[in-house]
ZAMARGU-4260 file (C-alpha; in steps of 0.2 Angstrom, whole numbers, plus 5000, padded with zeros to 4 digits):
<rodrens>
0) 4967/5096/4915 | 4955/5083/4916 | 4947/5080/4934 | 4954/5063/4940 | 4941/5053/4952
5) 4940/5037/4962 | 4925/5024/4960 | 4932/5008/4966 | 4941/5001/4982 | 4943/4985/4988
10) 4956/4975/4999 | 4966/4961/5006 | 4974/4964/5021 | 4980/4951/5037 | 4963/4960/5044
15) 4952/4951/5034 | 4947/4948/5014 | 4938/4963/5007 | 4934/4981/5015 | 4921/4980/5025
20) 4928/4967/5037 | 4946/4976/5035 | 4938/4995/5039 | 4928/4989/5053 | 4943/4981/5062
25) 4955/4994/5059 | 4945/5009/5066 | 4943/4997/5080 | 4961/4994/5082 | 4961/4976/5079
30) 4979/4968/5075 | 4980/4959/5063 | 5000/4953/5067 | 5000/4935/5073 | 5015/4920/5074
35) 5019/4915/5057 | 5011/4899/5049 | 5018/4898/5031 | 5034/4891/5039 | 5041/4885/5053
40) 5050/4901/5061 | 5058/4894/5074 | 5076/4897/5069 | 5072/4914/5067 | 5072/4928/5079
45) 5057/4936/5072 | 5041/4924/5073 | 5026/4937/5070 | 5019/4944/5054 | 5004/4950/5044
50) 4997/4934/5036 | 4980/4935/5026 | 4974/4921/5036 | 4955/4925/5026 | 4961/4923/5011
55) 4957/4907/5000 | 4964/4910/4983 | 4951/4897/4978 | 4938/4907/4982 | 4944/4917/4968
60) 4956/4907/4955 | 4954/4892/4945 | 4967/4877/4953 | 4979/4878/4937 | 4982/4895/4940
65) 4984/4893/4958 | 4996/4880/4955 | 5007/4888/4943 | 5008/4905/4949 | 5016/4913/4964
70) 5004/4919/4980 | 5007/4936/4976 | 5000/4933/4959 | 4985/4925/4969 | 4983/4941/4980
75) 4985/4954/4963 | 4972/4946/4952 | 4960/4939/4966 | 4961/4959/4975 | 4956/4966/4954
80) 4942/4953/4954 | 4935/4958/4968 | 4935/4975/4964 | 4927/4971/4947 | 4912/4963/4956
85) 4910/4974/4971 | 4909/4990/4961 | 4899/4982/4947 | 4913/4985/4933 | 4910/4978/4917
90) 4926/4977/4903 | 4911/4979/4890 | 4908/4999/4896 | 4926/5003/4890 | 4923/5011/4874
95) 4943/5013/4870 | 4951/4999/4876 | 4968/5007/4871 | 4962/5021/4884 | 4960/5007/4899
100) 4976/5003/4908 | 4983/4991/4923 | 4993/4998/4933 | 5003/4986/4945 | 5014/4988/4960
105) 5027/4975/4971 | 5041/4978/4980 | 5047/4960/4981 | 5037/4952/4967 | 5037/4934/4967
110) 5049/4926/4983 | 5040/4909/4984 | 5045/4905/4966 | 5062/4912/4967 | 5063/4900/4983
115) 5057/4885/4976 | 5066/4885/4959 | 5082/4887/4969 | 5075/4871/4978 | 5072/4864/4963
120) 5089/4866/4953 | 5098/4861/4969 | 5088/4843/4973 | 5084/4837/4957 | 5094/4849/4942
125) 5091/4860/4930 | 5077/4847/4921 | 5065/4850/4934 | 5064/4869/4936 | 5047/4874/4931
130) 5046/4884/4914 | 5033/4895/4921 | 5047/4901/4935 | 5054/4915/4924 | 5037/4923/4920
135) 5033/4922/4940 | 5049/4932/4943 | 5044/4944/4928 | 5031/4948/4941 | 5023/4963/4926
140) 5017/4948/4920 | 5001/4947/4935 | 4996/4964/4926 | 4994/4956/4912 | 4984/4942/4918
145) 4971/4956/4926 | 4973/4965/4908 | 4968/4949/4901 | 4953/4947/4910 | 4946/4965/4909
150) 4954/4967/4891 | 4964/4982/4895 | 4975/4986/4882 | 4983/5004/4885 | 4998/5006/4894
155) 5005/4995/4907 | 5016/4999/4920 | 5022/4989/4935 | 5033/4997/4948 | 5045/4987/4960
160) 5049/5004/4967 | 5051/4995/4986 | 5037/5001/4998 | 5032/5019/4988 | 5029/5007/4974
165) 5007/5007/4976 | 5008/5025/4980 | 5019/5029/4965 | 5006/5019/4955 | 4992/5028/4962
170) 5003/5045/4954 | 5006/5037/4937 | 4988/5033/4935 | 4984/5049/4940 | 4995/5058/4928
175) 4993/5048/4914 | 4971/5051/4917 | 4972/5068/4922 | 4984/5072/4904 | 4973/5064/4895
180) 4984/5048/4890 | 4968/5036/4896 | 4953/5036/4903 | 4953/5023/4916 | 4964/5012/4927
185) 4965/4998/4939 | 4979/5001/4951 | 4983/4985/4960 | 4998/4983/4973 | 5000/4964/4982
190) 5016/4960/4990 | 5017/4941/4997 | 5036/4940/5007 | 5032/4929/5021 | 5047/4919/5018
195) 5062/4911/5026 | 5077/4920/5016 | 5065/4937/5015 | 5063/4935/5033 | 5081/4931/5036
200) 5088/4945/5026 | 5078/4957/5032 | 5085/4950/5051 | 5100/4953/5046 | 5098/4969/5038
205) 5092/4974/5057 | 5072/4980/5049 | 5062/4971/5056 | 5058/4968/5074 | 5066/4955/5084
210) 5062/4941/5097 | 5055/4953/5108 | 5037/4954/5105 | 5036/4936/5099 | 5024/4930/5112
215) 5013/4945/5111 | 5013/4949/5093 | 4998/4960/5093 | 5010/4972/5100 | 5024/4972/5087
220) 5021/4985/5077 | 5023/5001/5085 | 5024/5016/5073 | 5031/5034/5082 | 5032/5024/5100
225) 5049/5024/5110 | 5049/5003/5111 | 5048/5002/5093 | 5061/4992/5084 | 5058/4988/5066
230) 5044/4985/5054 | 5032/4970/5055 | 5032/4961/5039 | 5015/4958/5031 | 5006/4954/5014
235) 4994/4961/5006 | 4983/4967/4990 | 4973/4983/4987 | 4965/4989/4972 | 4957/5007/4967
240) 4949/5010/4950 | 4955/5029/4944 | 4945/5038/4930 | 4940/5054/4923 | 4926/5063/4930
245) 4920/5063/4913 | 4922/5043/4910 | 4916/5039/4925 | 4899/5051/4925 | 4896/5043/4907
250) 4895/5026/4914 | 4884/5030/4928 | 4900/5027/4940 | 4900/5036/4956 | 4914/5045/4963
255) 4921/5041/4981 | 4936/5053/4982 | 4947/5064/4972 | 4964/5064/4968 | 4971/5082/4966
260) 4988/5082/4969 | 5004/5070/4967 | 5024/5071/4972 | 5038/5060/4970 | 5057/5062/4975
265) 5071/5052/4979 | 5087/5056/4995 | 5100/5049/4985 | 5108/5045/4999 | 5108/5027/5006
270) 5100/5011/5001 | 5090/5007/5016 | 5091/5023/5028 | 5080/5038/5024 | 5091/5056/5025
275) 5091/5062/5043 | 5089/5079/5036 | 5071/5074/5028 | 5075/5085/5014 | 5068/5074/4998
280) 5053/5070/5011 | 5051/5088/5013 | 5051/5091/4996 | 5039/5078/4990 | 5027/5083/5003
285) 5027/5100/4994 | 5027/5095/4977 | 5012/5086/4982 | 5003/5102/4990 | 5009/5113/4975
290) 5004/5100/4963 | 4986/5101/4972 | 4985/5120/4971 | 4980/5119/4992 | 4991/5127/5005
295) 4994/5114/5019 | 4983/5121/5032 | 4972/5112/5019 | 4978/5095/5025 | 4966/5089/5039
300) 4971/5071/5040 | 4990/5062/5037 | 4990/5042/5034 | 5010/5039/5038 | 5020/5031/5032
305) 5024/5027/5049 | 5034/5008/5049 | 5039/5008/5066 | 5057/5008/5064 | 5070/5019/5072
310) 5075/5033/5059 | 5059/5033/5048 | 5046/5039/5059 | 5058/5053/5068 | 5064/5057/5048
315) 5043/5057/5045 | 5039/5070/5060 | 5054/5079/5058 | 5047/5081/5037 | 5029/5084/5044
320) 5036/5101/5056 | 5046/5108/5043 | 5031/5108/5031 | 5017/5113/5041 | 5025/5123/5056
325) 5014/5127/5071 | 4998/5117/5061 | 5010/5101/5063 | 5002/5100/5080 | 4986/5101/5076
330) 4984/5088/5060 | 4979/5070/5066 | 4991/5058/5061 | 4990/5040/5061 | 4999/5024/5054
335) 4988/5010/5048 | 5004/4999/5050 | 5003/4998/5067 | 4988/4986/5063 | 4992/4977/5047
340) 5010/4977/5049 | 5022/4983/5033 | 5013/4975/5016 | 5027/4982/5006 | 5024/4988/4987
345) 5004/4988/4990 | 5006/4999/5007 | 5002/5015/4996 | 4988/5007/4987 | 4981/4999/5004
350) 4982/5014/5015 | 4977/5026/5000 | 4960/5016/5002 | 4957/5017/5023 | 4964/5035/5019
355) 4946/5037/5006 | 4936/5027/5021 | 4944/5038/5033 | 4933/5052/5022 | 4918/5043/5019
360) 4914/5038/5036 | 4923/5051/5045 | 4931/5040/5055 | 4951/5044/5059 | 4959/5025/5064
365) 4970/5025/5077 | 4990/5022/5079 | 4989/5006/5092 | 5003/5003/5103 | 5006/5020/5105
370) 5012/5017/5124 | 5025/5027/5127 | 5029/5045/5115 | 5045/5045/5111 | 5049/5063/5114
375) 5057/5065/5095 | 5040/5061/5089 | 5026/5072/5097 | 5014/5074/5085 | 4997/5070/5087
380) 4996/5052/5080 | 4979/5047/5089 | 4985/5032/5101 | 4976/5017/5104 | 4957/5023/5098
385) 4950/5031/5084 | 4942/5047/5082 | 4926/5054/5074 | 4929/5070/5064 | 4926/5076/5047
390) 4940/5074/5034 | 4941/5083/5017 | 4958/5084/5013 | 4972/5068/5018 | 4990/5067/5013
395) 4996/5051/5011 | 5015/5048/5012 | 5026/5033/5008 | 5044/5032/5007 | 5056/5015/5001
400) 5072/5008/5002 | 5083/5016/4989 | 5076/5035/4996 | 5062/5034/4985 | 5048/5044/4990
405) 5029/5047/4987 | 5014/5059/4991 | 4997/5059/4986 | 4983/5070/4990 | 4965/5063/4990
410) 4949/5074/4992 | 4932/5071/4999 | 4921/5071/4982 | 4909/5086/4981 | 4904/5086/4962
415) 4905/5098/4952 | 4907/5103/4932 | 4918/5091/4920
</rodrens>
């Protein structure tokens, strides 16, 4: 099995456009939640979220595509772009293009367009939809336009696969690489759902929290802390370029971090609710360990899931005991969440990368508004400030409506043979 190796990050996140400015305010426990400005909220009880105030698609897109595609199009091909450039990628060093995928992950793909043609066919009939809604709503199709662009022509996947979708991704690729199917991939989550039915369904689906923390948004999000009451929602993009260790050292490429382990399950048990029991969580968390050959006193860091709901972050610590016993108590633990808010299918693939930052700068980035410990969750989650410590070994976990569950395990790269 071929060695499977990390030599690109680069992100969007309601902290800033690109990693440097979104690292340096995470470890310093910046929020990036604020009142909502895509809408007018006020009929609504939640106000806040995670908007990528920063972001100027223009800075990035030609005004035809802006204008005909949705903004979680904009974040996917602007986030790959970026990447392109900062880690000095050029489509011309693929030999195989057939061995060069894209790899895309949404949760709620394109909910601006699906608002506005229902706008559109109720005001003014079915004449005026746009034609360019269904390929919006066919939301594979923003791989394709980053396929396009860096002629990628092996085998795309796009998983709307709720919020494991990026981290599932990150596993796909790594399968696919590691068995020899391909040689390199980008691996671009973006979710955009900033909007007034997502936010009113998800009201009403009691998910998200309510009028509570409206005047102080920045502290809304509080993963594994008793006041919590639901997940803030956010947007976001974040892509890594996978590789073989072999395609990457050929091309003069760098590694950052490792990928040596991957698991995925799923609670068949409830649409929305993770299983109390934390069974399929417990499972994926050892798949992931046994798929990475390391025992979990291995583990030094856990990146959460942590949303900040009720269930999911007992269900999350109660998973983390049961796997790692006594040494439970001794892992830091943190939720990036707690500062970016919940950016849905490209979580896995945003967290994945402050996970690899976490090893490169040794730097664990704290869990803010951690106030008061709710006594079913008493773990170490470092509150309110980060820590300084050397990180080899991090487990990432992510898990979705619809029980679906994903674990990743990402190593500090330390050379060594082909």
């Amino acid at each position: 099995m071929r060695k499977v190796v990390v030599t690109g990050i680069e992100v969007i996140t309601p902290l800033g456009v690109g990693l440097k400015n979104c690292w340096d305010n995470l470890k310093n426990g910046v929020s990036g939640i604020k009142k909502i400005s895509f809408f007018d909220p006020k009929d609504h009880k939640c106000q806040i979220a995670g908007e990528c105030k920063n972001f100027k698609a223009e800075n990035f897109l030609d005004s035809k595509f802006i204008r005909r595609y949705d903004r979680m199009f904009h974040l996917f091909v602007s986030v790959a772009l970026l990447t392109a450039e900062n880690w000095n990628f050029q489509k011309d060093s693929v030999k195989n293009p057939f061995r060069f995928s894209v790899i895309g992950a949404s949760a709620l793909g394109a909910p601006s367009t699906f608002e506005e043609i229902i706008l559109q066919y109720l005001n003014f009939g079915p004449k005026k939809v746009s034609p360019l809604a269904v390929i919006n709503l066919s939301a594979n199709t923003a791989a394709g336009e980053v396929a396009k662009i860096l002629n990628a022509k092996g085998p795309q996947y796009f998983l709307q696969e709720a919020c494991s979708a990026g981290t599932k991704a990150l596993g796909l690729a790594y399968e696919l690489i590691k068995n020899n199917v391909i040689d390199v991939a980008f691996v671009i989550g973006a979710d955009s759902g900033i909007r007034p039915a997502i936010i009113a369904s998800l009201e009403n689906l009691g998910a998200i929290i309510d009028a509570k923390w409206n005047e102080t948004p920045e502290k809304a999000s509080r993963p594994f802390d008793k006041l919590r009451s639901g997940f803030v929602p956010a947007e976001g993009s974040g892509c890594v370029i996978l590789e073989s260790l072999e395609n990457a050292l050929e091309n003069g490429r760098t590694p950052l971090a490792e990928i040596i382990g991957f698991g995925a399950t799923c609670d068949a048990y409830h649409p929305t609710a993770p299983d109390p029991s934390a069974q399929s969580i417990i499972e994926c968390i050892k798949m992931a360990l046994k798929s990475a050959q390391i025992k979990p006193e291995t583990i030094d860091y856990i990146n959460a899931h942590g949303t900040g709901t009720l269930l999911n972050d007992v269900v999350e610590t109660k998973a983390i005991k049961e796997v790692f016993g006594e040494y439970a108590y001794k892992i830091p633990i943190s939720a990036n969440k707690s500062m970016i808010g919940h950016t849905w299918g490209a979580a896995g693939i945003i967290e994945t990368i402050f996970s690899i930052k976490t090893i490169l700068e040794e730097t664990i980035p704290p869990t803010i508004n951690l106030e008061y410990p709710d006594p079913d969750c008493d773990l170490n989650y470092v509150p309110q400030k980060a820590i300084k410590r050397k990180v080899k070994t991090v487990l990432k976990n992510s898990f979705g409506f619809g029980g679906i569950n994903a674990c990743l395990i990402i190593k500090a790269w330390e050379g060594g043979e082909k």
